[in-house]
C-alpha positions as CSV (number, residue, x, y, z in Angstrom):
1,X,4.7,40.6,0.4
2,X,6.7,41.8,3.0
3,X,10.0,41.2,1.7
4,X,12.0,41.8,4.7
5,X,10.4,38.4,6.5
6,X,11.3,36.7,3.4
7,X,13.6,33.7,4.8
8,X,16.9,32.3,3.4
9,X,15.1,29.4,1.6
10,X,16.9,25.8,3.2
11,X,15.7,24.4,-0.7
12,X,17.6,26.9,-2.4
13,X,20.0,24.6,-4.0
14,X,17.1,22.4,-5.1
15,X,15.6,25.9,-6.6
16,X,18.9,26.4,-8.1
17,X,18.9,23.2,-10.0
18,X,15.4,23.2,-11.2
19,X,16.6,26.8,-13.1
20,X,20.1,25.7,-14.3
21,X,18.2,22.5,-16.4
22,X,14.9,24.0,-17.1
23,X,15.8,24.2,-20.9
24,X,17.1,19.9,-21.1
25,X,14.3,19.0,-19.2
26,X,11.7,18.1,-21.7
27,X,14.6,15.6,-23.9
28,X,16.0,11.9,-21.9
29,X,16.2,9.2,-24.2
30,X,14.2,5.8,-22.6
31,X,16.6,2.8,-22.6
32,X,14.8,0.4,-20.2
33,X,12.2,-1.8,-20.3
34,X,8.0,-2.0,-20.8
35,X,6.3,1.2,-19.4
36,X,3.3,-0.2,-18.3
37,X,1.6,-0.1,-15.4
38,X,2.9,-3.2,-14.1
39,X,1.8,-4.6,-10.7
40,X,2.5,-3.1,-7.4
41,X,0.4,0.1,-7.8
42,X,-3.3,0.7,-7.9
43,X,-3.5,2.8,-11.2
44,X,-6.7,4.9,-11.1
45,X,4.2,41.5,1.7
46,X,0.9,42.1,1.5
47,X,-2.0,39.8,0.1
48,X,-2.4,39.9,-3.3
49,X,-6.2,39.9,-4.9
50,X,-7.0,36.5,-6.3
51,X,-7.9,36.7,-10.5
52,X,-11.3,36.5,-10.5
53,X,-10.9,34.2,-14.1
54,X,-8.8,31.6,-11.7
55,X,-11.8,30.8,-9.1
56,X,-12.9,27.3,-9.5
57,X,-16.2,26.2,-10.7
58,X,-18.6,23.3,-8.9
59,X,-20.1,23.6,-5.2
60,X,-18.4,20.2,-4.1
61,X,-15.7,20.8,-1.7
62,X,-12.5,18.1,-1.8
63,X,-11.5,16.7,1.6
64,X,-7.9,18.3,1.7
65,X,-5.1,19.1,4.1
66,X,-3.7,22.6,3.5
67,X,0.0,23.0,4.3
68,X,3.1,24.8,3.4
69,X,6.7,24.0,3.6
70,X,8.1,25.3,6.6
71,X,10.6,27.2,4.5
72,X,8.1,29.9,4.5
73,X,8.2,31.1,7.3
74,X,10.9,33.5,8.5
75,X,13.9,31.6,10.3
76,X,14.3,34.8,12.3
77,X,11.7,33.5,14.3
78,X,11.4,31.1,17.2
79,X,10.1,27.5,16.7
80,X,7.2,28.5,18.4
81,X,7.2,31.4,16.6
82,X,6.9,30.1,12.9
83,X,4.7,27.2,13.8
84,X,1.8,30.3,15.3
85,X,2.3,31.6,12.0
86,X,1.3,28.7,10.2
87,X,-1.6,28.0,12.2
88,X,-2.5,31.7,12.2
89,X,-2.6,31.8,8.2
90,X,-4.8,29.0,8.0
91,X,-3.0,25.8,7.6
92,X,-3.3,22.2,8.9
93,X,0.6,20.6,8.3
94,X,3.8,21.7,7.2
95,X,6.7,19.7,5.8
96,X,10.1,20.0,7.7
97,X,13.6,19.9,6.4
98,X,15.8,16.8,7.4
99,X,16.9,18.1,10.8
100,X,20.0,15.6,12.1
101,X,20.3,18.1,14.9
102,X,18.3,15.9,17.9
103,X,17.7,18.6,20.1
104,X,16.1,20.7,16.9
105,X,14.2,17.9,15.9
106,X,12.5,17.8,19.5
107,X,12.0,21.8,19.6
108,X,10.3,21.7,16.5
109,X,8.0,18.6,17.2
110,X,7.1,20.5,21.2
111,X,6.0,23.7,19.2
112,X,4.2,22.1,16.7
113,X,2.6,20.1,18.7
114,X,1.6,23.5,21.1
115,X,-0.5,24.8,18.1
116,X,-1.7,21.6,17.0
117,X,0.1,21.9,13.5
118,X,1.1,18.6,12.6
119,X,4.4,17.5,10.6
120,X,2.8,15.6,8.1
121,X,6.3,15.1,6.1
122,X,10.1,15.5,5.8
123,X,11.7,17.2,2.9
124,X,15.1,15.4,2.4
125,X,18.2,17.3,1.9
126,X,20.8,15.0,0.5
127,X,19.4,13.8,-2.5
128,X,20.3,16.9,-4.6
129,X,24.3,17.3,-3.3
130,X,24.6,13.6,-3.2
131,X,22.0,11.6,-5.3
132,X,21.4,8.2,-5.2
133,X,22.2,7.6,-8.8
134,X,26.0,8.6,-8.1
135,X,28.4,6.1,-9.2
136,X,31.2,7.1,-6.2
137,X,29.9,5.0,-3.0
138,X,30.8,7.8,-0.9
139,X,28.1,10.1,-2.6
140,X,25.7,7.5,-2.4
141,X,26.4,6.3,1.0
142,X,25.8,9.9,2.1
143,X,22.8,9.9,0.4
144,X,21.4,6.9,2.2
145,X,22.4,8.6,5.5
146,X,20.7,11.4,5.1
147,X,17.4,9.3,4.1
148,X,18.2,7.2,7.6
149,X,17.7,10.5,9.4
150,X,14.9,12.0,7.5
151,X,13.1,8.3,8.1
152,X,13.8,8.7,11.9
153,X,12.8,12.5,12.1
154,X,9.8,11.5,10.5
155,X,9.2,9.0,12.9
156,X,9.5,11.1,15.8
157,X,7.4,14.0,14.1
158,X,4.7,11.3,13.3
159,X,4.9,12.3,9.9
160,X,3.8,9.5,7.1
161,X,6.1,10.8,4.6
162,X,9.8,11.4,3.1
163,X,10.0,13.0,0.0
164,X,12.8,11.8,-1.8
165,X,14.2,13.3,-5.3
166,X,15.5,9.4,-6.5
167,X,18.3,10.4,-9.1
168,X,20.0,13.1,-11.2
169,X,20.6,12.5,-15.0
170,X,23.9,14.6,-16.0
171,X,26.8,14.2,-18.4
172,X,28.3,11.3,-16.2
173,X,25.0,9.3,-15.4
174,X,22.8,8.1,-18.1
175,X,19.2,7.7,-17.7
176,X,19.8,4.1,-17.6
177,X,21.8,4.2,-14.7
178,X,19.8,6.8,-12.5
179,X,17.4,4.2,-13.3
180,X,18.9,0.9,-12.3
181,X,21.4,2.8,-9.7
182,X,18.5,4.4,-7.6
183,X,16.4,1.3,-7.3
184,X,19.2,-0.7,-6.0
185,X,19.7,2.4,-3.2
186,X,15.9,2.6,-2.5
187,X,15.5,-0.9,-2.2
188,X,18.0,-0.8,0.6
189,X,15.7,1.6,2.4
190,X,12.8,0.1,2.5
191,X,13.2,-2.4,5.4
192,X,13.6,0.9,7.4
193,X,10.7,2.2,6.1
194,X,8.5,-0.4,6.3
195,X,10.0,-1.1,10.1
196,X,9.0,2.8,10.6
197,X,5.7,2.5,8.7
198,X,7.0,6.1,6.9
199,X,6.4,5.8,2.8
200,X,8.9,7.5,0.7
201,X,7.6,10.0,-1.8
202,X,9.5,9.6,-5.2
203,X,8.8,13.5,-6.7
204,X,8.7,14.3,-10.0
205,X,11.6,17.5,-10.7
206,X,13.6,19.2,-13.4
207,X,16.4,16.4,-13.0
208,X,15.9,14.8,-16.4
209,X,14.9,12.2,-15.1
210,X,10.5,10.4,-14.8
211,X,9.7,12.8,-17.5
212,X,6.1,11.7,-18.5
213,X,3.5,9.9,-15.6
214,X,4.2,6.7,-17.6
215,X,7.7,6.6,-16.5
216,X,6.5,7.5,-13.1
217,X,4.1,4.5,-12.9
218,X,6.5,2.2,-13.9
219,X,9.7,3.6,-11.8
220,X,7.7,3.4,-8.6
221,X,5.3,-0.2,-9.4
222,X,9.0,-2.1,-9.8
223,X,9.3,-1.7,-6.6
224,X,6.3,-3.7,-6.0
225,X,6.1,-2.1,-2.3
226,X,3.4,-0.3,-0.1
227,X,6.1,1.8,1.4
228,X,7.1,3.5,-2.0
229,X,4.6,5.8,-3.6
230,X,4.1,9.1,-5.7
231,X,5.2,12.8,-4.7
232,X,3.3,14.7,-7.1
233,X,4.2,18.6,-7.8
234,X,1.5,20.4,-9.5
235,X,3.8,23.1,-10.8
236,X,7.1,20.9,-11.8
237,X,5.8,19.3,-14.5
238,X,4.3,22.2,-16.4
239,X,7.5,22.1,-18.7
240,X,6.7,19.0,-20.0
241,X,3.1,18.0,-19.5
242,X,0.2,18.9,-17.9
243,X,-1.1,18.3,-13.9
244,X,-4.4,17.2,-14.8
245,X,-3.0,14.1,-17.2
246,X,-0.6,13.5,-14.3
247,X,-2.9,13.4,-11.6
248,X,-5.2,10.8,-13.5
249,X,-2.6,8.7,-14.9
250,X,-0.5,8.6,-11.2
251,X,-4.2,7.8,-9.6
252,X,-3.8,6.3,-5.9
253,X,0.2,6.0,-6.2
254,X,0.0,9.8,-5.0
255,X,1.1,10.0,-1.2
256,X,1.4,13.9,-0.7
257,X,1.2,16.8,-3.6
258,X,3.6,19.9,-3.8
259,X,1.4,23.2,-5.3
260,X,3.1,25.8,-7.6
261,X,2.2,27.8,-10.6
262,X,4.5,28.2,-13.7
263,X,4.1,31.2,-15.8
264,X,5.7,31.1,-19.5
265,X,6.9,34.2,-20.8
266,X,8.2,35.4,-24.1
267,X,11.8,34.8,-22.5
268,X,11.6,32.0,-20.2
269,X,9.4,31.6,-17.3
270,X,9.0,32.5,-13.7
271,X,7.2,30.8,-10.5
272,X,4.5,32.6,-10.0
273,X,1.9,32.7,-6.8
274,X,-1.0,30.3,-7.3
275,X,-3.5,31.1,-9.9
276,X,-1.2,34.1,-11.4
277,X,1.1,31.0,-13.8
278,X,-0.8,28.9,-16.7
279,X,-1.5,25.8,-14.1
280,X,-5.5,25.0,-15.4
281,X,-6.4,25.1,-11.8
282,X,-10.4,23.7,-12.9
283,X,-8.8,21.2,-14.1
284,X,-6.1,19.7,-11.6
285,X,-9.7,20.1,-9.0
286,X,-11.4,17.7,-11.0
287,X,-8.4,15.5,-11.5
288,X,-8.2,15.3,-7.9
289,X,-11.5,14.7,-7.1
290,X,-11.5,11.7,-10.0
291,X,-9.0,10.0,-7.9
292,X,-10.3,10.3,-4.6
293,X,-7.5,12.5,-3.3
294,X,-8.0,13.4,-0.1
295,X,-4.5,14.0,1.5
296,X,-2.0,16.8,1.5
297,X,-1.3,19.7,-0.8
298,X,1.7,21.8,0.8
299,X,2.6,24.8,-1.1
300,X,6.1,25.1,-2.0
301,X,6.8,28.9,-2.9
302,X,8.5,32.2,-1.8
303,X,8.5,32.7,2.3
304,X,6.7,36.0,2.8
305,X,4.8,37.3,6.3
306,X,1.4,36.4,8.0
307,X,-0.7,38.2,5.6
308,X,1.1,36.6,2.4
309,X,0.8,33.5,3.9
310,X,-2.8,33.7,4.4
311,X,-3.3,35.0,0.8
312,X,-1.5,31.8,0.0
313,X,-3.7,29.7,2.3
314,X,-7.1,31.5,0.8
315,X,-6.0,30.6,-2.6
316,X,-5.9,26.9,-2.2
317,X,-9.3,27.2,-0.4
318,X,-10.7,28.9,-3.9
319,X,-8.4,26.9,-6.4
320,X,-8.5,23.7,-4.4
321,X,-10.7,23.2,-1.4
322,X,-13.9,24.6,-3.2
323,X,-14.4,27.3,-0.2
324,X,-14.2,30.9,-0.6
């Protein structure tokens, strides 16, 4: 990778976080009700060589979307600029940052559009600083806010989208509360959404909080709403579980899937490039193809130049798409 087109990442706070609580991730004790299924939800540089041991097995090819968050790409670039890239390296959408700024916001949908990438989605960038499961109203008001303009940029975009992180479980909020707290917020939301016809994405992330796909199914069905669904990140929940049991268990609540691989190591672990971590890539193919996915994966990884990013993109064709 050529490290000197390596962009200041605009998650990097949301990277930070997922480090600082790797180790309490896998302990929350469960304080709320039944965790059944419930109603609501239908319950089904340069390139680097590939490990041969990683390519996936079968001839069938899955109907997928290959994108990458537009993180990626260098910010020293134009518009324009990054969105060639990611059309160059082989990719069909991108997910974009919340981006308040209007004139931005246009810019970016004008050179996407002049490549015919689309913005499939909208990462949102409050929820970390100021998540919904806060109990100051000023945190969570700002949190709403920022959800209000990452609805409307997806509108304008013509994303279907907004990933939204739905609460953070720390020494002052207790899983019960992110629970009960961030329902109340998103419930608030979803007369926007629904008005906007944009779902919101509730991912799965190392904020103690939806640690099993259980939790996940139940969290998201009491919402008993078309317009909240499943943002499922192959790579988060390696910690704690494994993709493939996700990906069954989640079924059609999935709306849009984040790929990254997790490696362990004798001293922790590392994010890796995909098929160089312990993600059974077989595996999550099958999964998805068992479900009928057929919508977008969006690598979320290291920015790097054109030739990185195609490495990146012919990975997900081996590992995922069933090309080579």
């Amino acid at each position: 990778m050529n490290k000197s087109l390596e962009p200041a990442h605009p998650s990097a706070s949301r990277r930070e976080f997922l480090r600082s609580s790797a180790i309490a991730a896998c302990s929350a004790g469960l304080g709320f009700g039944s965790l059944g299924f419930g109603d609501g939800v239908e319950v089904l540089g340069s390139a680097l060589a590939l490990p041969a041991g990683n390519s996936t097995a079968g001839p069938a090819k899955l109907s997928l979307k290959k994108g990458l968050v537009l993180s990626m790409v260098s910010t020293r670039l134009s518009f324009a600029d990054r969105f060639k890239v990611v059309r160059d390296a082989g990719f069909d959408v991108v997910q974009a940052p919340t981006t308040p700024d209007e004139r931005s916001a246009e810019e970016m949908k004008k050179a996407a559009d002049a490549v015919n990438i689309r913005i499939d989605s909208v990462m949102n960038m409050d929820h970390w600083q100021y998540p919904l499961s806060s109990s100051d109203p000023a945190v969570v008001e700002k949190s709403l806010a920022g959800m209000r303009t990452s609805l409307h940029n997806a509108k304008l975009w013509g994303s279907d989208v907004v990933l939204l992180v739905p609460a953070v479980v720390d020494q002052r909020t207790s899983y019960r509360d992110a629970w009960t707290r961030s329902q109340k917020e998103i419930r608030k939301l979803i007369p926007l959404a629904r008005d906007l016809r944009i779902v919101i994405g509730i991912e799965e992330v190392w904020n103690k909080f939806l640690l099993s796909p259980l939790e996940m199914n139940a969290y998201v069905s009491e919402f008993r709403s078309p317009w909240v669904k499943t943002w499922f990140d192959v790579g988060n929940v390696m910690l704690y579980g494994y993709p493939q049991d996700w990906i069954r268990t989640l079924g059609k609540s999935i709306v849009k899937v984040h790929l990254k691989d997790f490696k362990r190591k004798q001293d922790g672990y590392s994010w890796v490039n995909l098929g160089d971590g312990d993600v059974d890539w077989p595996a999550v193919r099958d999964a998805f193809a068992e479900i009928g996915y057929s919508g977008s994966v969006i690598a979320e990884l290291t920015g790097g130049d054109e030739a990185y990013l195609r490495d990146v993109s012919n990975r997900i064709d081996r590992l995922l798409v069933g090309s080579t």
